[in-house]
C-alpha positions as CSV (number, residue, x, y, z in Angstrom):
1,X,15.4,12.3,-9.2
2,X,16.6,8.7,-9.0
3,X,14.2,5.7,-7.9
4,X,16.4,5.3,-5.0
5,X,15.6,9.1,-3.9
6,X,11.9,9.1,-4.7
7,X,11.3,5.7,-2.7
8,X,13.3,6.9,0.0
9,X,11.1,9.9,0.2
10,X,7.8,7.9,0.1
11,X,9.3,6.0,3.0
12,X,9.7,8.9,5.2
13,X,6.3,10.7,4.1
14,X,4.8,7.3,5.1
15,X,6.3,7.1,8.8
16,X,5.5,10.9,9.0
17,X,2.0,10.0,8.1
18,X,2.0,6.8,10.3
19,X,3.5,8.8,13.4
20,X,0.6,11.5,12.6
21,X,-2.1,9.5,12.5
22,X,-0.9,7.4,15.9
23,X,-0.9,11.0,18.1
24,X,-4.2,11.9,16.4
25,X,-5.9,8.7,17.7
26,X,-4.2,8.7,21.4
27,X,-5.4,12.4,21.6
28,X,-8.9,11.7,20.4
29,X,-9.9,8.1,21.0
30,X,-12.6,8.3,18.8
31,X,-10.3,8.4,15.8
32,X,-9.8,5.7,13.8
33,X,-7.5,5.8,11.1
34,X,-8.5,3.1,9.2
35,X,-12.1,5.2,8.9
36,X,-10.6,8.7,7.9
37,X,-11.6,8.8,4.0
38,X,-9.3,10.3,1.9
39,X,-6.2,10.2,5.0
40,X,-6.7,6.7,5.2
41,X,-6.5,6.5,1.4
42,X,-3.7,8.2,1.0
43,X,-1.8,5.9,3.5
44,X,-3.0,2.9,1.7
45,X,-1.6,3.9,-2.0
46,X,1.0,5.2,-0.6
47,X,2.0,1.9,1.5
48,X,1.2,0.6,-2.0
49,X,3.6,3.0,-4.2
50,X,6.3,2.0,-1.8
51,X,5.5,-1.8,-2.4
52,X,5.9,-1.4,-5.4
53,X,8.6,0.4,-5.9
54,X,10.9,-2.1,-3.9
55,X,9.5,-5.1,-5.8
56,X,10.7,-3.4,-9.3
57,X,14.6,-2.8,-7.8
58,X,14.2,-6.5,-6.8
59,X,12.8,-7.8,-9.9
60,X,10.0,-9.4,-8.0
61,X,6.7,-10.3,-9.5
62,X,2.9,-9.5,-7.9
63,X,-0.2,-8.6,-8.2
64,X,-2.3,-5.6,-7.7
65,X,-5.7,-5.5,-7.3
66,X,-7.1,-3.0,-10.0
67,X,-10.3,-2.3,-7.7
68,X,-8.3,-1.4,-4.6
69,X,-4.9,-1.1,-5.8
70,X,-3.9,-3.3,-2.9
71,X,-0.9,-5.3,-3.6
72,X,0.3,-9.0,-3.0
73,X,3.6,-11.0,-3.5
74,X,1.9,-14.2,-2.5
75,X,2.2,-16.8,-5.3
76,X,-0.7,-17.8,-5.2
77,X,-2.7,-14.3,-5.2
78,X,-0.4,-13.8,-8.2
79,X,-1.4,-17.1,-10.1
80,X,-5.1,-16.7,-9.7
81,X,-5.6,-12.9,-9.5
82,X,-7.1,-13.0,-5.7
83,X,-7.3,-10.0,-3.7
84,X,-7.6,-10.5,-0.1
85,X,-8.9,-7.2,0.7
86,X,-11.5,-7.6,-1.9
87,X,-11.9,-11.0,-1.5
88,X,-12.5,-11.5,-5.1
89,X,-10.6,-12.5,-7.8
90,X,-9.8,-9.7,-10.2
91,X,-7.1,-11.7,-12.6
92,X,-4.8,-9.1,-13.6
93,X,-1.5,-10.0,-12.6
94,X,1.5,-7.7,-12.7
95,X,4.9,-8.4,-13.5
């Protein structure tokens, strides 16, 4: 399977997911999807694997947090390691 194919496919897991999670919290607003454990986590790496992904066909450099695997194209999160999420610098940068 190309790159092309398997981003593609992450993309429309994702908006699945996405849609999935928006019905479940209209139909039970005490849902929150941000505070589903392992759903929630899922949706993040995923969000990330897709980030990812499109930064490599573009040849762009960032940085992922090794903690949270969150990732960042801002320059200066690159340059000095910072994780926003985290708030803490890490200081891996990947290329």
């Amino acid at each position: 399977m190309k790159q092309t194919e398997v981003l593609r496919a992450l993309k429309m897991q994702h908006q699945a997911i996405d849609m999935l999670m928006a019905k479940l919290a209209e139909a039970n607003k005490g849902f929150y999807p941000s505070k589903s454990g392992a759903i929630w986590d899922a949706v993040v790496l995923g969000h990330n694997a897709i980030c990812l992904l499109e930064a490599e066909t573009r040849g762009e450099t960032m940085f992922q947090c090794p903690v949270c695997r969150t990732v960042s194209f801002h320059p200066k999160d690159i340059e000095h390691g910072y994780c926003g999420h985290c708030h803490d610098f890490t200081g891996e940068v990947k290329h």
